[in-house]
C-alpha positions in Angstrom: -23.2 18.8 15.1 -20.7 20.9 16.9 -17.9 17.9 16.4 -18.1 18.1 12.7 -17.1 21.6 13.0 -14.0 21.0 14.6 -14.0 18.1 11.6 -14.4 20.9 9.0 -11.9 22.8 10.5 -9.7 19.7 10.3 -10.2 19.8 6.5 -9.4 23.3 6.0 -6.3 22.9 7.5 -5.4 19.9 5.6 -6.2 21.2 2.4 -5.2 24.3 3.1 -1.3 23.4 3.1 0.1 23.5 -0.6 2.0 20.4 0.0 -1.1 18.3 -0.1 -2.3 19.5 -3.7 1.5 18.4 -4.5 0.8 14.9 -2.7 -2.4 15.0 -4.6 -0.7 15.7 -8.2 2.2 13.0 -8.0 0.5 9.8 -7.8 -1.4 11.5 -11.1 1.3 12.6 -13.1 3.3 9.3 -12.3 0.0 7.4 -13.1 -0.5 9.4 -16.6 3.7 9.1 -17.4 3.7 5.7 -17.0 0.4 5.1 -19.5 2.2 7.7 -21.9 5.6 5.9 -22.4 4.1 2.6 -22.4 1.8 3.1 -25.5 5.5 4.8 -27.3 7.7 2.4 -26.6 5.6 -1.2 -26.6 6.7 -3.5 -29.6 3.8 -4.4 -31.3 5.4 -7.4 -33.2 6.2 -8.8 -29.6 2.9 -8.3 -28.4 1.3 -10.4 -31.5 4.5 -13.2 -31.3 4.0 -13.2 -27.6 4.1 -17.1 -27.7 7.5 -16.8 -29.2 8.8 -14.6 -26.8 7.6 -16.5 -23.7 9.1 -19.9 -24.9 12.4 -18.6 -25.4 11.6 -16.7 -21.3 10.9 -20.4 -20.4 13.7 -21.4 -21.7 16.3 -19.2 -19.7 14.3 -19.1 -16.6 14.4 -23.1 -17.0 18.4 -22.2 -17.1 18.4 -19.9 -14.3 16.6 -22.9 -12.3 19.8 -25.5 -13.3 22.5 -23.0 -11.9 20.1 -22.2 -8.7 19.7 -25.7 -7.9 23.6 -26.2 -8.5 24.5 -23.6 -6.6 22.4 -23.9 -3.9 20.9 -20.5 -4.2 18.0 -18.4 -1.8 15.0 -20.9 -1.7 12.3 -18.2 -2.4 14.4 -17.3 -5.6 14.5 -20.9 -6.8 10.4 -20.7 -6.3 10.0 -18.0 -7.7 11.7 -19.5 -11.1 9.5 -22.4 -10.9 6.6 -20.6 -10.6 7.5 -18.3 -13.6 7.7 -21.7 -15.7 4.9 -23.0 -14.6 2.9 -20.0 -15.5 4.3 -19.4 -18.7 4.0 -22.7 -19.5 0.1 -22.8 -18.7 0.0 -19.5 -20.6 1.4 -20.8 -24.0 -0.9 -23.9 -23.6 -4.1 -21.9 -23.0 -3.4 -19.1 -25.1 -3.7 -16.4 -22.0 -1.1 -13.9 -23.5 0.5 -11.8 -20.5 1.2 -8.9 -22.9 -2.7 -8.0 -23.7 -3.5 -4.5 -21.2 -6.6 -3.6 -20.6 -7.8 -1.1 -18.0 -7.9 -3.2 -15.1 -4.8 -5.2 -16.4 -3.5 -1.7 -16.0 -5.1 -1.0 -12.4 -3.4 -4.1 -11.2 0.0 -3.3 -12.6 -0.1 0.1 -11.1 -1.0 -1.1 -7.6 2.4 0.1 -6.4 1.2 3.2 -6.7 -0.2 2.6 -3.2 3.4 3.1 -1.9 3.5 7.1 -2.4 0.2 7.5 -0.4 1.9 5.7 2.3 4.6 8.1 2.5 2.7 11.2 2.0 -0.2 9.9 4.1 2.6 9.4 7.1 3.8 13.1 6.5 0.2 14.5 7.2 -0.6 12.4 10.1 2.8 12.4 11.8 2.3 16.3 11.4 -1.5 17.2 12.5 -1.0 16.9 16.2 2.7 17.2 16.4 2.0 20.9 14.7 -0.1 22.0 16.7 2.7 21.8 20.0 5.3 23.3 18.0 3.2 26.6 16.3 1.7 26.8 20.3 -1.5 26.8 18.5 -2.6 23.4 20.6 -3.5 26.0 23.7 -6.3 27.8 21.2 -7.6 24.4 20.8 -7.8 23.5 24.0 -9.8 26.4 25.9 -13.0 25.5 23.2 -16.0 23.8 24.8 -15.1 20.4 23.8 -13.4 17.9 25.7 -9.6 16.7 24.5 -10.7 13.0 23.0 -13.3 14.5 20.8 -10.2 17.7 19.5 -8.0 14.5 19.2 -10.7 12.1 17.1 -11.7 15.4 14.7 -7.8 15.0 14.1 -7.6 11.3 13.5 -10.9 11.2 11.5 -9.5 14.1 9.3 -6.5 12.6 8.7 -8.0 8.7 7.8 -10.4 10.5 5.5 -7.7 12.8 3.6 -6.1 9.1 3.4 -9.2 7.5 2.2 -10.0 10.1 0.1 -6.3 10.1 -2.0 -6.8 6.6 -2.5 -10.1 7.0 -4.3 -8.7 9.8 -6.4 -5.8 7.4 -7.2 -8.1 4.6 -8.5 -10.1 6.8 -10.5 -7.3 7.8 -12.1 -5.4 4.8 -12.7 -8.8 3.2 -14.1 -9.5 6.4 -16.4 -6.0 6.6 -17.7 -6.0 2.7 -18.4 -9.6 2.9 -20.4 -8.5 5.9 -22.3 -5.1 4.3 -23.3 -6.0 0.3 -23.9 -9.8 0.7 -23.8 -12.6 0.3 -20.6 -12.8 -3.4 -21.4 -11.2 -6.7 -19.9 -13.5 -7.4 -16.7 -13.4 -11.3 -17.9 -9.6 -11.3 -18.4 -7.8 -13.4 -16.5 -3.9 -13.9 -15.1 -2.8 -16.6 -13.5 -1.4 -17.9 -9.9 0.8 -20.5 -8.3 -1.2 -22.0 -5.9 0.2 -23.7 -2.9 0.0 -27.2 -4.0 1.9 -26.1 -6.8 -0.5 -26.1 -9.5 -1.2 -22.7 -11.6 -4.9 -21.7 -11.3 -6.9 -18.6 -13.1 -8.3 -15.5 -11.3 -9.6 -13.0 -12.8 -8.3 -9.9 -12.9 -10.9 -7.6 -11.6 -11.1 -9.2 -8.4 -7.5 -9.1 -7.8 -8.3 -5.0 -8.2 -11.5 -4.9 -5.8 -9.6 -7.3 -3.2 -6.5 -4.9 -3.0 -8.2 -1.7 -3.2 -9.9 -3.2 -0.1 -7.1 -4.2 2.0 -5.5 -0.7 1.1 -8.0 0.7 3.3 -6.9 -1.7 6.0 -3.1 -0.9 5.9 -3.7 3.0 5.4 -5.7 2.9 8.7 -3.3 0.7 10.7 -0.2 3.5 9.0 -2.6 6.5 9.9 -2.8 5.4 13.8 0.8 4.7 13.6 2.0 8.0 12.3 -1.1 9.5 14.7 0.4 8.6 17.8 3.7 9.6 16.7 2.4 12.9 15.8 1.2 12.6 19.9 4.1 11.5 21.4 6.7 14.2 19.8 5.9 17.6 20.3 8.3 18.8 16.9 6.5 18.3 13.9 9.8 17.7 11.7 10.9 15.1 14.6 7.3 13.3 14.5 7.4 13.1 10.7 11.0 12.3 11.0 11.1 8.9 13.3 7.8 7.9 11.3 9.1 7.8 8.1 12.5 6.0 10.0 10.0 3.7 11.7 8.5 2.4 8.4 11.2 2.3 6.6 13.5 0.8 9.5 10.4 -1.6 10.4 10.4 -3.5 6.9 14.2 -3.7 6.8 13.8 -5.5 10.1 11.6 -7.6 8.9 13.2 -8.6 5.7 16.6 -9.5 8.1 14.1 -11.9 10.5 11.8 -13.4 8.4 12.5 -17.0 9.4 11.8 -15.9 13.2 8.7 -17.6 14.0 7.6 -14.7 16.2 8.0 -12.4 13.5 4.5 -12.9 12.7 3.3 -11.1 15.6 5.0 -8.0 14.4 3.3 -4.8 13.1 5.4 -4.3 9.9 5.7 -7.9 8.7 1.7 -7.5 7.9 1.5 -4.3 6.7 1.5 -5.3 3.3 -1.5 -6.8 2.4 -1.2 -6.9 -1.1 0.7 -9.9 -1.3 -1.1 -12.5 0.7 -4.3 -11.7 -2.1 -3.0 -14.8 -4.0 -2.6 -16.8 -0.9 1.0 -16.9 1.0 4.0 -14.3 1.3 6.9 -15.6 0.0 9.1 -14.0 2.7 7.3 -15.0 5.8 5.4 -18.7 4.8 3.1 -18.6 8.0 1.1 -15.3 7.1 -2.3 -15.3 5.9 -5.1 -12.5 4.9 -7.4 -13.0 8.1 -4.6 -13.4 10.4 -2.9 -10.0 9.1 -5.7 -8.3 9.0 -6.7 -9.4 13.0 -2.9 -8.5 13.9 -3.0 -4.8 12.2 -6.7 -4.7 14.1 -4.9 -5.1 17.4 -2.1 -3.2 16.6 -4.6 -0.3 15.5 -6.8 -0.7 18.6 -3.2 -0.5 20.9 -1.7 2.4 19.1 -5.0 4.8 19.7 -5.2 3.8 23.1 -1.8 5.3 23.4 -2.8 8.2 21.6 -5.8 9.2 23.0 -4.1 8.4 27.0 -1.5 10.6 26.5 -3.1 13.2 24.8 -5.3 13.7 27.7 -3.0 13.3 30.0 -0.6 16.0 28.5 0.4 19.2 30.2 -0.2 22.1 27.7 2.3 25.0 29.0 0.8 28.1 28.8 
């Protein structure tokens, strides 16, 4: 019982800061913008000649395709055309119009969303520990009766559940917003994939939804212990928060310019995205799959607060 004080107290500091009611209020006011401009500006006369519309998008993508293949363009770009036909093709056939939104048809499209609680989730946890060194307030913590792992896992557990905790706010939201605006049904409605053989299959929507809220959890712990033993090493809060926002954005950029490595597999950032491998491969790097990301970022976890918690114990605290 006398950990989940120091857990409380973990709390009240977090929510104590102004900045993470802000962090809190962004992801909201994007989510309820977004739901606002769509229902003023969607053409309703496209939306009921949608078969119209996507014919003549067949048409130039089928276009597009002739100059690629001509011109020898980027492989994935030339897929990624062929895919598009392929689905709107199956669309038009089976009457599965891509312009009907429903509320999970709008939790889906929103997924991005995901990307702001990255960042702001890297500010807090690149900041708790790193904080603490800089204010001098790490020596306060440190003459309490409890031993330096259990001060250093009230931190990490604070900061995974203020991550945890955003993210449930977020779907809430996005899943309020989208019934309120295009109604609380769809849960049968379907979109459509490209599957490997090449043939264009059904899912529904709603498990798309489910599936990435879960592996959101996964990434958002494999960022937290990132940005946690960060927060460890660097002793300057605006230097912690500093290199991890320059290590995530460095580490996809690095991945992007080595994707056809074939060791590049093995590397933290080219699985942090989950996201994309629901519907089976990553376009960018061919070899990844779900379970093997999700072992990779398991290992990577595991490694990164071993780290933490060694050198936090091992730390000299001046006084």
């Amino acid at each position: 019982m006398k950990w989940l004080s120091l857990l409380t107290n973990e709390w009240i500091k977090i929510f104590s800061r102004t900045r993470t009611w802000i962090f809190l209020a962004i992801p909201i006011v994007i989510i309820i913008g977004i739901a606002v401009y769509d229902k003023v500006t969607t053409d309703v006369e496209v939306n009921e000649n949608w078969k119209q519309e996507l014919t003549q998008t067949v048409k130039d993508d089928q276009k597009a395709l002739d100059e690629a293949k001509k011109n020898n363009d980027n492989e994935i770009y030339i897929d990624m055309l062929e895919s598009n036909i392929k689905q709107n093709e199956y669309a038009i056939a089976n009457d599965i119009s891509p312009y009907e939104t429903t509320a999970w048809q709008f939790m889906k499209d929103m997924a991005w969303i995901s990307i702001f609680i990255g960042l702001f989730v890297i500010v807090v946890a690149s900041d708790i520990v790193s904080n603490e060194f800089a204010k001098g307030t790490i020596k306060m913590l440190l003459i309490r009766p409890y031993s330096r792992w259990k001060i250093l896992l009230s931190k990490f557990v604070a900061t995974l559940g203020f991550a945890f905790l955003m993210w449930l706010v977020v779907i809430l939201v996005t899943w309020l917003v989208g019934g309120l605006a295009y109604g609380f049904g769809g849960m049968d409605q379907s979109y459509l994939i490209t599957a490997e053989d090449g043939q264009v299959k059904e899912r529904l929507i709603v498990e798309y939804v489910f599936a990435n809220i879960g592996v959101e959890f996964i990434e958002l712990t494999a960022l937290v212990a990132m940005s946690f033993m960060i927060s460890t090493l660097f002793m300057s809060n605006s230097v912690a928060i500093g290199v991890a926002l320059f290590t995530m954005f460095a580490g996809n950029t690095i991945v992007a310019l080595l994707a056809t490595k074939d060791w590049v597999i093995y590397t933290l950032f080219a699985n942090m995205d989950l996201s994309v491998l629901i519907d089976g491969q990553n376009q960018m790097i061919k070899d990844l799959t779900l379970p093997f990301s999700i072992s990779v970022l398991a290992v990577y976890t595991v490694i990164m607060l071993a780290i933490t918690f060694t050198v936090f114990q091992k730390r000299d605290v001046k006084a």
